[in-house]
C-alpha positions in Angstrom: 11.3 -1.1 1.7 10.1 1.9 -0.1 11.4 1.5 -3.9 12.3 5.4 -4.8 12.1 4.8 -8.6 9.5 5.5 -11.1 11.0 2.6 -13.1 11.3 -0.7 -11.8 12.7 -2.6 -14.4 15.3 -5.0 -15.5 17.7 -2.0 -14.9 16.8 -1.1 -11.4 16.6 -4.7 -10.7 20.4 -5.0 -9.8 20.9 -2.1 -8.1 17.8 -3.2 -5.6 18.8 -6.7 -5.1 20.9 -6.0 -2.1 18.1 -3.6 -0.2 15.8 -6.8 -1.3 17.7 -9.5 0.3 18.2 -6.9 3.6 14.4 -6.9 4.0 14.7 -10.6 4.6 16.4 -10.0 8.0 13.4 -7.5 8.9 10.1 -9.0 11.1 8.3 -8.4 7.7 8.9 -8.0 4.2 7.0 -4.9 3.3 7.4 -3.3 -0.5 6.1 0.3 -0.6 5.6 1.0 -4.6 4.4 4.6 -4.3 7.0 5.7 -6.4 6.9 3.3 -9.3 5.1 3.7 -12.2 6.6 1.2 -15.0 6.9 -2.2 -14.0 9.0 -4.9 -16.0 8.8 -9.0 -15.8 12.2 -8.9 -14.4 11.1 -6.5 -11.3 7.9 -8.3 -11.1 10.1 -12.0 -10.8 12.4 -10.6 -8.6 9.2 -9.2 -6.0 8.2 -13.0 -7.1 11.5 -14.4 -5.7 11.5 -12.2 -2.6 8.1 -13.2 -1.7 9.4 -17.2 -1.6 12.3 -16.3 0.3 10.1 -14.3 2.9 7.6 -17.6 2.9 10.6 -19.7 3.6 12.0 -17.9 6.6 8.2 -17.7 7.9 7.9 -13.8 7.1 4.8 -11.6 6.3 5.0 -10.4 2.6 3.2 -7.4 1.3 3.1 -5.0 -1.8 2.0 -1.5 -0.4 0.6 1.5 -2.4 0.9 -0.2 -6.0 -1.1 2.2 -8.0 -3.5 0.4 -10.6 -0.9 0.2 -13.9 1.3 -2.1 -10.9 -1.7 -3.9 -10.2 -3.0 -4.6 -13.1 1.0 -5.6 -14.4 1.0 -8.0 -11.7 -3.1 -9.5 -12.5 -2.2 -10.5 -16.3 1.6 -12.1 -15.9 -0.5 -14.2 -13.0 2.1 -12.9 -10.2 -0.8 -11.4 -8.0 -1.7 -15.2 -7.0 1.5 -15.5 -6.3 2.3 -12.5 -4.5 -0.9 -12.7 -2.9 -2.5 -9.8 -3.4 -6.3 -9.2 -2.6 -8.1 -7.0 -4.0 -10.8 -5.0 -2.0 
């Protein structure tokens, strides 16, 4: 799922949460954030919630083309362990 936004924040949230939930019924759960370059804790909980749902149903998660403000977001909130990112 490509998230078109350069903000993904609380406000963009609710209007994603239906494509997010869609993903689910894919083979994998891929999250292309090519686009985005403002990330909030409410965007970065819900890719947290999406990932559990994707581990419950036995799906491959991923977080694709997150540029280094994402990444670095996602390091100090403690959601890259979660979201299991690695880091090459």
């Amino acid at each position: 799922m490509l998230i078109e936004k350069e903000n993904f924040t609380i406000y963009e949230v609710e209007e994603l949460k239906d494509k997010f939930l869609k993903t689910l019924d894919e083979e994998s759960v891929v999250v292309d954030m090519s686009s985005v370059k403002k990330i909030d804790m409410c965007a970065i909980q819900m890719l947290c919630s999406l990932k559990q749902s994707a581990d419950i149903k036995e799906k491959d998660f991923s977080i694709t083309n997150a540029n280094s403000d994402i990444l670095h977001a996602l390091k100090i909130s403690g959601c890259d362990i979660v979201l299991g990112l690695k880091y090459g």
